[in-house]
VEXPANU-118031 format. One line per field, with one value per atom (N, C-alpha, C): residue number from 1; residue in one letter; atom name; x, y, z. Coordinates in Angstrom, 1 decimal, decimal comma. Example, Ala and Ser with C-alpha at 12.3 -4.5 7.8 and 13.67 -1.06 7.14 Angstrom:
seq (1|1|1|2|2|2)
type (a|a|a|s|s|s)
atom (N|CA|C|N|CA|C)
x (13,2|12,3|13,2|12,8|13,7|12,9)
y (-5,7|-4,5|-3,3|-2,2|-1,1|0,0)
z (7,8|7,8|7,8|7,1|7,1|7,9)
***
This chain:
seq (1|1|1|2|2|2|3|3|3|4|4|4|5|5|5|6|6|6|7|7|7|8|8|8|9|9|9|10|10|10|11|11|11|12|12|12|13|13|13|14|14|14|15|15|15|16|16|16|17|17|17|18|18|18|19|19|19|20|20|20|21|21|21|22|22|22|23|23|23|24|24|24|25|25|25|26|26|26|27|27|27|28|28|28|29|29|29|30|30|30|31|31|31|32|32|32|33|33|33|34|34|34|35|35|35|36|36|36|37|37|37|38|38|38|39|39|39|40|40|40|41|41|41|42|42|42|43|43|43|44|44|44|45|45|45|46|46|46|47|47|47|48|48|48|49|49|49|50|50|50|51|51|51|52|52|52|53|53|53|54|54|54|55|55|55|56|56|56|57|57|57|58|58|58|59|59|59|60|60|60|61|61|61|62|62|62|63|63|63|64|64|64|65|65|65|66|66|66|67|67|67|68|68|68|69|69|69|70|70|70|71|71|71|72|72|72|73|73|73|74|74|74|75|75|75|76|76|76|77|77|77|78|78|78|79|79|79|80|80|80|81|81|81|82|82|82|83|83|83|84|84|84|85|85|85|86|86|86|87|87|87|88|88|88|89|89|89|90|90|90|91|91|91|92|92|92|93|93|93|94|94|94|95|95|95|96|96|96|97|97|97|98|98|98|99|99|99|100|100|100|101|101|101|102|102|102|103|103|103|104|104|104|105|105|105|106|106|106|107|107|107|108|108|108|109|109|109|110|110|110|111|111|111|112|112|112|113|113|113|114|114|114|115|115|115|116|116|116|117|117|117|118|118|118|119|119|119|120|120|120|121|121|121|122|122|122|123|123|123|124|124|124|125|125|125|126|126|126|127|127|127|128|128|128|129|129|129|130|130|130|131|131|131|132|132|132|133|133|133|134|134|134|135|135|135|136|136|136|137|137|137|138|138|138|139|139|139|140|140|140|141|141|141|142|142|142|143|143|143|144|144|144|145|145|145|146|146|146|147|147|147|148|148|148|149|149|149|150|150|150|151|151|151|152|152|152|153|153|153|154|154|154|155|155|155)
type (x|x|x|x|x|x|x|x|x|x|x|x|x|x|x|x|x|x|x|x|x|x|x|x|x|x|x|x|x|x|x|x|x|x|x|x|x|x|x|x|x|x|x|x|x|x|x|x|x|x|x|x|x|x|x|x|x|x|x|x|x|x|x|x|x|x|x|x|x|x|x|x|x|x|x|x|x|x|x|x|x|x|x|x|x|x|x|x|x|x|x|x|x|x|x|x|x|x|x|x|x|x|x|x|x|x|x|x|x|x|x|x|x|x|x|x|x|x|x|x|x|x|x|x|x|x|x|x|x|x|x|x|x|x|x|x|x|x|x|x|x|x|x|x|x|x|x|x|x|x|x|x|x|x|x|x|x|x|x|x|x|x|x|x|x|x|x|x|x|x|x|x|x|x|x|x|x|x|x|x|x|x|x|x|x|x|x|x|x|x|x|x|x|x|x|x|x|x|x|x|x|x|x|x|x|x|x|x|x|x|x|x|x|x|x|x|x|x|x|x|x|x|x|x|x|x|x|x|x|x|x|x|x|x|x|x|x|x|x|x|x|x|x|x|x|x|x|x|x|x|x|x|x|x|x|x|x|x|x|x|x|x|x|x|x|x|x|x|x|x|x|x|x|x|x|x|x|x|x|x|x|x|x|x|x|x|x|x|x|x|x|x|x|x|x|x|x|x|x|x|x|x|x|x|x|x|x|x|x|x|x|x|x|x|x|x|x|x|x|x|x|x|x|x|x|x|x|x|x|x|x|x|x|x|x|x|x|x|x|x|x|x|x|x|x|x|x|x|x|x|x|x|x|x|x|x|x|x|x|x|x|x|x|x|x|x|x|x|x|x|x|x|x|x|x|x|x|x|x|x|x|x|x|x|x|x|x|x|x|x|x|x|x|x|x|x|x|x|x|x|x|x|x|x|x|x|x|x|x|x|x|x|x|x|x|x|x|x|x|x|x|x|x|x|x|x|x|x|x|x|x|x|x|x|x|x|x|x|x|x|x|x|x|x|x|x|x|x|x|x|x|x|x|x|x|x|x|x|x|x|x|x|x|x|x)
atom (N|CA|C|N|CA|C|N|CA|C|N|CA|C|N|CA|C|N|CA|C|N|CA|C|N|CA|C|N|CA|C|N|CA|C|N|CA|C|N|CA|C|N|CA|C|N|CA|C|N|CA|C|N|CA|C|N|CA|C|N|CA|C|N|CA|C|N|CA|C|N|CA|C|N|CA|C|N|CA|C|N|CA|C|N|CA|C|N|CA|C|N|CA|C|N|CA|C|N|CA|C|N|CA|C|N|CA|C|N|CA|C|N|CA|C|N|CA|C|N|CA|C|N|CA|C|N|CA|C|N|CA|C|N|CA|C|N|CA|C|N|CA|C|N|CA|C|N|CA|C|N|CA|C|N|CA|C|N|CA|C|N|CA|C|N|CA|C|N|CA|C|N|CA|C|N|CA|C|N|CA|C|N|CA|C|N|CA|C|N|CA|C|N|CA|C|N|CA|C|N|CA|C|N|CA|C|N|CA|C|N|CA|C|N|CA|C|N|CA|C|N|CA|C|N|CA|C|N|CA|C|N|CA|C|N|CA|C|N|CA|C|N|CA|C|N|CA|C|N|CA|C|N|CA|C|N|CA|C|N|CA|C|N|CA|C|N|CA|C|N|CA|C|N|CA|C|N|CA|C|N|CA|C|N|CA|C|N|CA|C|N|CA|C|N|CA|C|N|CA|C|N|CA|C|N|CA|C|N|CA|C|N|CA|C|N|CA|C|N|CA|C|N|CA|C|N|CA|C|N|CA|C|N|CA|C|N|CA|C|N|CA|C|N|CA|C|N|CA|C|N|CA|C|N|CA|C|N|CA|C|N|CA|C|N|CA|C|N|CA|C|N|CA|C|N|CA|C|N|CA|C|N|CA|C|N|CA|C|N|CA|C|N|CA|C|N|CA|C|N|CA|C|N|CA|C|N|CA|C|N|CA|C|N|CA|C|N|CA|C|N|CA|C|N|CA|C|N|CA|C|N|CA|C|N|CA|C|N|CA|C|N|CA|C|N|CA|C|N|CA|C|N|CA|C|N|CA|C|N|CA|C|N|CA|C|N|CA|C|N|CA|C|N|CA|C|N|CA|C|N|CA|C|N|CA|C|N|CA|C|N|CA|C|N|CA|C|N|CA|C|N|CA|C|N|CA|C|N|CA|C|N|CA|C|N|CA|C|N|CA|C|N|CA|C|N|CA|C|N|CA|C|N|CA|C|N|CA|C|N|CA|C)
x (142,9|143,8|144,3|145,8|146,3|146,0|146,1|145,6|147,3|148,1|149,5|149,0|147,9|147,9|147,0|145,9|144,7|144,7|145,9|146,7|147,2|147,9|148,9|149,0|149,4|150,2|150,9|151,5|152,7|152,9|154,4|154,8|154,5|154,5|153,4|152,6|151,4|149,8|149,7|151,1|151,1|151,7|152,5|152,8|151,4|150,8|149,5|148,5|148,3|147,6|148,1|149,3|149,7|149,7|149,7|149,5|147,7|146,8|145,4|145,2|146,0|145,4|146,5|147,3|147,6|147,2|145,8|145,2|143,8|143,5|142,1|140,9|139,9|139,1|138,6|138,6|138,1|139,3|140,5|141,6|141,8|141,1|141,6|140,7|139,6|138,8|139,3|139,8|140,5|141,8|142,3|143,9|143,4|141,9|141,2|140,8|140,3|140,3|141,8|142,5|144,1|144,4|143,9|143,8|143,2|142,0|140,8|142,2|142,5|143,0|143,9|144,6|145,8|146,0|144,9|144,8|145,0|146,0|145,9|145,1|145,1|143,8|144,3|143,4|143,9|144,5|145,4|146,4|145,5|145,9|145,0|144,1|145,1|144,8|143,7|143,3|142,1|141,0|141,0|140,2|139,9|140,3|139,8|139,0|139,7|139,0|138,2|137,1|136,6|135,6|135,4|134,8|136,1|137,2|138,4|138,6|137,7|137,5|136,5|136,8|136,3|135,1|134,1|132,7|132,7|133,4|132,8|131,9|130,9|129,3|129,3|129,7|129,8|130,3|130,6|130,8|129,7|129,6|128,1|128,4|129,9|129,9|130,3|130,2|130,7|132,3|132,9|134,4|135,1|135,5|135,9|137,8|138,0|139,6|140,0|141,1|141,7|143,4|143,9|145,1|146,0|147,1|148,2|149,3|149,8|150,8|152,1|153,1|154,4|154,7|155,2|155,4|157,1|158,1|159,4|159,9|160,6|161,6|162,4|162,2|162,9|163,3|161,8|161,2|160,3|160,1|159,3|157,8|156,9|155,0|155,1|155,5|155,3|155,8|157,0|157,8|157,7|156,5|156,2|155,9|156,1|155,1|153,5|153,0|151,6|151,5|150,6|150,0|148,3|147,8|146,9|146,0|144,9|144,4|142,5|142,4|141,1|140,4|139,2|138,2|137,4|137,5|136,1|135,9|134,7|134,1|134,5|135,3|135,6|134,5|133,4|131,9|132,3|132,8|133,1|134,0|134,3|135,6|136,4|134,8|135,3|135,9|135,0|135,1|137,0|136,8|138,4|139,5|139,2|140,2|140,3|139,6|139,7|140,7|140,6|141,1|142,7|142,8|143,8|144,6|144,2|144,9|145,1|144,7|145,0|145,9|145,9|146,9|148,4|148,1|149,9|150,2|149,1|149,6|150,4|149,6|150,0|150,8|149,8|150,8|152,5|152,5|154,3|154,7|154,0|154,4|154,5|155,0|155,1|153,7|153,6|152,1|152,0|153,2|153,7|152,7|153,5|152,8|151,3|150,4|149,6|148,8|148,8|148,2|148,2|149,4|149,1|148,6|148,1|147,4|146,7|146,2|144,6|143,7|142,6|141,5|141,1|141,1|140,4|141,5|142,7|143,3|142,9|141,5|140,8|140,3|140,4|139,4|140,2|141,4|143,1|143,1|142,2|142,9|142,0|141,6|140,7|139,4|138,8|138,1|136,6|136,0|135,0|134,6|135,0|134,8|134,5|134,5|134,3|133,8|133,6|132,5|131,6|130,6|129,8|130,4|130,0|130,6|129,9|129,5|129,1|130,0|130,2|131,4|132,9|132,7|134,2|134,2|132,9|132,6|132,8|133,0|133,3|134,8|135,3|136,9|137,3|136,9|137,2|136,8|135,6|135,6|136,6|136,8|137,9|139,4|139,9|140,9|141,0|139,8|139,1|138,9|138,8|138,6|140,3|140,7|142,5|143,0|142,8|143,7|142,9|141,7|141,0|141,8|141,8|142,6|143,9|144,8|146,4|145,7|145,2|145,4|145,0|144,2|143,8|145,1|145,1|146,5|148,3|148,1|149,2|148,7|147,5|147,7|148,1)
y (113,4|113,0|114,3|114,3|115,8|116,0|116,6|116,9|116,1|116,0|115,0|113,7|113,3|112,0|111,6|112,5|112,4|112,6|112,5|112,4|112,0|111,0|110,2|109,3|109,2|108,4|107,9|106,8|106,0|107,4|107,5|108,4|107,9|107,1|106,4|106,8|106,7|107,0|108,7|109,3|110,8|111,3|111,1|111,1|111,4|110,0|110,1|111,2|111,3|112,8|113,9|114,3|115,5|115,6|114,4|114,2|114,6|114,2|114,7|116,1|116,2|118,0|119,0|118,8|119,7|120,0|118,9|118,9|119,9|120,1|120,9|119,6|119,8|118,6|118,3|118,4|117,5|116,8|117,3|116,2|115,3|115,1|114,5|113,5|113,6|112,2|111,7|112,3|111,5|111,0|111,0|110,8|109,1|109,5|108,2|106,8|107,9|106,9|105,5|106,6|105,9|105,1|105,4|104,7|103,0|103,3|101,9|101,5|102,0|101,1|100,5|100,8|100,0|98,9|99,1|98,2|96,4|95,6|94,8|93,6|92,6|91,7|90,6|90,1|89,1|87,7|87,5|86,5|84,9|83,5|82,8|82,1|82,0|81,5|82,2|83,6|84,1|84,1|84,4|84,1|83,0|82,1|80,7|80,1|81,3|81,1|81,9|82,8|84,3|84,0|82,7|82,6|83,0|83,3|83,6|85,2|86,0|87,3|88,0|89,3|89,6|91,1|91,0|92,2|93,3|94,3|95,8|96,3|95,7|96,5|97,7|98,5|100,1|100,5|99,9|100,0|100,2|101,0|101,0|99,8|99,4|98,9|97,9|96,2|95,1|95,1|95,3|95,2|94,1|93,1|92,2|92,7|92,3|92,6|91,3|90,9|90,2|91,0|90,5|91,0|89,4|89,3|88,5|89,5|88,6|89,6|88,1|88,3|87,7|87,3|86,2|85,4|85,0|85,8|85,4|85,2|84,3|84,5|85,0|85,3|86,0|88,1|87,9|89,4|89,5|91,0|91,1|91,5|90,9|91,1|92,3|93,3|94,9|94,8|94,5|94,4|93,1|92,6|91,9|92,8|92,2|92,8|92,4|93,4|93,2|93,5|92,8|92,3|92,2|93,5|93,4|93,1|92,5|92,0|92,3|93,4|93,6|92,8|92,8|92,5|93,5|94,2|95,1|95,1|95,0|95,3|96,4|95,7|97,0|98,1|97,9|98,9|99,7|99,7|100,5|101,1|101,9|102,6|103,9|103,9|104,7|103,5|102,9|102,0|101,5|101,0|100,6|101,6|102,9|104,0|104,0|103,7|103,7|102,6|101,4|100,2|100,4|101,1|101,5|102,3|103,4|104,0|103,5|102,9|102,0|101,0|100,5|99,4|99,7|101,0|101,4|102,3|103,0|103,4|102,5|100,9|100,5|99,2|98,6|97,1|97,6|96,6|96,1|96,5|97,6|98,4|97,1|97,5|97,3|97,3|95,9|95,8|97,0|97,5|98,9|100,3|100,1|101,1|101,3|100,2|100,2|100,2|99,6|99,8|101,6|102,1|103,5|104,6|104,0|104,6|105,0|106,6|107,5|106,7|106,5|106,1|106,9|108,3|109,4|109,7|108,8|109,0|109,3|108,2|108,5|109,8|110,6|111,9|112,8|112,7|114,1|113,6|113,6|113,5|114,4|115,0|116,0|115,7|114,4|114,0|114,1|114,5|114,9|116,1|116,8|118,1|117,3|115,5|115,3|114,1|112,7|112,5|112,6|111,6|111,5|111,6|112,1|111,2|110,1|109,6|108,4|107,3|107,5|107,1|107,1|108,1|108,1|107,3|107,3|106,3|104,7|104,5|103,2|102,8|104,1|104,0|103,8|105,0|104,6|102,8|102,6|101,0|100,0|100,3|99,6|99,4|101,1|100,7|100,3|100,5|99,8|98,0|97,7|96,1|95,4|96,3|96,4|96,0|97,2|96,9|96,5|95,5|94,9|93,6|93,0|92,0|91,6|92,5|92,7|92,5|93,1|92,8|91,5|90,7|89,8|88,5|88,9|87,8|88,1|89,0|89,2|88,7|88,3|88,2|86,8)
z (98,7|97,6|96,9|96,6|96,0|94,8|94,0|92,5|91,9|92,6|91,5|91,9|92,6|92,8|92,0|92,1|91,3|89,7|89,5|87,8|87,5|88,3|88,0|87,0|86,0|84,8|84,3|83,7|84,4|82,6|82,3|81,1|80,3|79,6|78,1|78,0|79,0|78,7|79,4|80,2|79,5|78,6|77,8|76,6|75,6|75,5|74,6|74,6|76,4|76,7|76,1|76,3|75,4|74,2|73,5|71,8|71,5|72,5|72,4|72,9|73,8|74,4|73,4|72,2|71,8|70,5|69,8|69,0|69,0|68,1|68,2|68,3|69,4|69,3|68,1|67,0|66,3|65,9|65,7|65,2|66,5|67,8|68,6|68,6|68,0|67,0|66,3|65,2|64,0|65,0|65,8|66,5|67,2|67,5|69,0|67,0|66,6|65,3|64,9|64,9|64,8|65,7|66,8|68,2|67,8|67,3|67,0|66,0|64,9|63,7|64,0|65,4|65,6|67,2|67,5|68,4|68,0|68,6|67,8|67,7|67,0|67,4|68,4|69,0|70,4|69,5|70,4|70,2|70,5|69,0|69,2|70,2|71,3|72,6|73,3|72,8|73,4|72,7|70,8|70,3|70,0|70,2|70,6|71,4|72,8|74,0|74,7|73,8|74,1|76,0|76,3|77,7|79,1|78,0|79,4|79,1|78,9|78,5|79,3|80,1|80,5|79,9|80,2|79,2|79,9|79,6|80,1|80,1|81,2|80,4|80,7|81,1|80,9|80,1|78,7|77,6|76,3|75,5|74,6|73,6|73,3|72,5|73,0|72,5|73,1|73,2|74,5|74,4|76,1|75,3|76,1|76,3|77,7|77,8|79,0|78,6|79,9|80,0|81,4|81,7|81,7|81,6|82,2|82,5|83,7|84,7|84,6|84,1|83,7|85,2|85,3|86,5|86,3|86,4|85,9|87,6|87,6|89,1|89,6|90,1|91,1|91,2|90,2|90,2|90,7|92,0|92,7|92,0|92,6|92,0|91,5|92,3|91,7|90,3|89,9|89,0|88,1|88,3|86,7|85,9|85,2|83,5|83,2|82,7|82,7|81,4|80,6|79,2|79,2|78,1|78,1|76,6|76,8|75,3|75,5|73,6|74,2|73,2|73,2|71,8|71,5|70,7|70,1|69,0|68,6|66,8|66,2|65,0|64,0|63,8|63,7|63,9|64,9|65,8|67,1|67,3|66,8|66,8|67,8|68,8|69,9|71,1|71,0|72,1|71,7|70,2|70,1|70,2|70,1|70,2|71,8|72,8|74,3|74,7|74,0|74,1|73,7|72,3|71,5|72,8|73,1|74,1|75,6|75,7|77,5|77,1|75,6|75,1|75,2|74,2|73,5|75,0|76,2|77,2|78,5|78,5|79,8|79,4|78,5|77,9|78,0|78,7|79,0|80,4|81,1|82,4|83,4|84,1|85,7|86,4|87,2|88,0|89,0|89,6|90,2|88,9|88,5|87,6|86,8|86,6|85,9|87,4|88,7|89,7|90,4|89,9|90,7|89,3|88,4|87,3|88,1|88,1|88,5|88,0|88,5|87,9|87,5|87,3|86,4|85,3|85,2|83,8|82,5|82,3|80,7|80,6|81,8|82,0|81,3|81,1|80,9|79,6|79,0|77,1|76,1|76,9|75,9|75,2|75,8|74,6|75,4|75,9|77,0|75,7|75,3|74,3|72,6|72,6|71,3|71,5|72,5|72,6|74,3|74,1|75,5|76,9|77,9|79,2|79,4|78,6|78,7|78,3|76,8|76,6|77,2|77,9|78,3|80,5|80,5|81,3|81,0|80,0|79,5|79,7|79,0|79,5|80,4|81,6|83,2|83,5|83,3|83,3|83,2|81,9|81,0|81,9|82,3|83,2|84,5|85,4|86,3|86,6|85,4|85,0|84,9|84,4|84,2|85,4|86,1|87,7|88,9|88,4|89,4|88,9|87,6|87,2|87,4|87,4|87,9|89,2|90,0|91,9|91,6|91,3|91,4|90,8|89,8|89,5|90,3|91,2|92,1|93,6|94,0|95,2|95,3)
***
């Protein structure tokens, strides 16, 4: 794998990267902070229905996420739209700033696009220097669970 493959980002979620790597790491806490406060809350039909929610247990903190992939006609699978919705405890605010950024990065993309996301994406934002790789093992998860769900609702 080339190092442009092995980085690949659809521009939204690199965008975000450069808004974290031009920060000094501690403001790139307070930035994943802003991340948690704006993530939005899941829409009735999920909180209603938290057993159609999927658990990232590579996560420290409880964070459930499901995908839907838009089914319009006579647009090709690559070329739906993909919608994503997470759950995490306001207490958790790393876990929600991970959530926050794979949100405002991938929500709306192309099944094309959110599928050729790097899986070492969550790795390029600078934040390995502010918290755990542990935590940021949760991330990788998270978008992992993402585009195991999109293949799955496109086949």
């Amino acid at each position: 794998m080339s190092e442009d493959t092995a980085t690949t980002m659809p521009a939204s979620l690199a965008e975000i990267s450069r808004d974290f790597l031009e920060l000094d790491p501690k403001d790139r806490l307070q930035l994943l902070l802003e991340f948690a406060d704006e993530l939005p809350d899941l829409p009735a039909r999920y909180a209603d229905a938290p057993e159609k929610l999927e658990q990232v247990h590579e996560c420290q903190s409880p964070l459930f996420l499901v995908v839907e992939v838009a089914q319009e006609p006579g647009v090709d699978t690559d070329d739906q739209v993909v919608s994503l919705f997470f759950s995490a405890p306001r207490e958790a605010p790393t876990t929600r700033g991970f959530a926050g950024i794979l949100h405002e990065g991938l929500d709306g993309l192309s099944v094309k696009e959110v599928l050729a996301t790097s899986d070492q994406a969550p790795m390029k934002f600078g934040l390995a220097e502010v918290v755990s790789p542990l935590r940021l093992r949760g991330m990788v998860a998270m978008l992992s669970r993402i585009k195991r769900q999109v293949r799955l609702r496109t086949q």
